[in-house]
N, C-alpha and C positions, 0 to 999 in steps of 0.2 A: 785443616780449617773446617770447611764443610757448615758452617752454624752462618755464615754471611756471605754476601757475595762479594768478589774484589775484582775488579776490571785488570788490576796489574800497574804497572808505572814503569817511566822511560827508566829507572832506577833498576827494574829487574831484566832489561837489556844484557849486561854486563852478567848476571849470573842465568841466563836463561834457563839451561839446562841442566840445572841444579835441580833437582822433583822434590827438596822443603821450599823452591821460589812456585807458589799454587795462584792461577789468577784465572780470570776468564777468556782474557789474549792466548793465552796460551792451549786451552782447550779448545777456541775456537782457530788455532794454527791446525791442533793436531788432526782436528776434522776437516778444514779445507785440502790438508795434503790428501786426505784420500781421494779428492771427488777433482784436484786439480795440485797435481804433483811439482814442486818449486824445478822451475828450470834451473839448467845445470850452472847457469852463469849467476844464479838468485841472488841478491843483496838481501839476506835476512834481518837488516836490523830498518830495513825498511819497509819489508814486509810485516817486518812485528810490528812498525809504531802505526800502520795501518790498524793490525788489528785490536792493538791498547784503545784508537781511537775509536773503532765500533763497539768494544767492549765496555768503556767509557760510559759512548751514549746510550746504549741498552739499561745498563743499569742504571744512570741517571732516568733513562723514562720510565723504569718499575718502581721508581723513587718516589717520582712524581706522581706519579699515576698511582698511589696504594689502592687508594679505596673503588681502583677497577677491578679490583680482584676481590671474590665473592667466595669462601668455602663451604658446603655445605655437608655438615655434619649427619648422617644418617642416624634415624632413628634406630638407638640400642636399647633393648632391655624394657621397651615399654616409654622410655622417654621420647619424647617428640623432636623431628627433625632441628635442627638447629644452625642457624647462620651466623657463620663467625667472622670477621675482619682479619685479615692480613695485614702484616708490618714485613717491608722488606729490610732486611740489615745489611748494611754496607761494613767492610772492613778497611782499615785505611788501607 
């Protein structure tokens, strides 16, 4: 993927750990285990829908929110700085 962002779906539950199912639940698993490691007794499928659900709302509010995001293009080559607009892309 890489060109859009995807929160994930209760639908990728069922193939988690399959590395073509790419989401943001899922990278945001793989970095809470480091900082807070799943207890031995953990219910993973509800620890994911936890994090579908934050992954969800993040991308929903960079959705919402484009035009809080400002790029600014440094002057190259003699042309003058330049400000561009971002569009965030969702994937289904």
């Amino acid at each position: 993927m890489g060109n859009c962002l995807r929160a994930g779906s209760l639908s990728d539950l069922a193939n988690w750990n399959d590395p073509s199912v790419v989401s943001m639940a899922k990278d945001i698993e793989t970095a809470m285990a480091v900082f807070i490691p799943p207890p031995p007794d953990d219910k993973p499928d509800q620890r994911r829908k936890f994090f579908l659900g934050l992954a969800t709302g993040i991308i929903n509010h960079l959705q919402n929110n484009q035009t809080a995001f400002s790029v600014q293009v440094p002057e190259v080559s003699g042309a003058p700085t330049q400000t561009v607009t971002s569009t965030i892309k969702v994937c289904p």
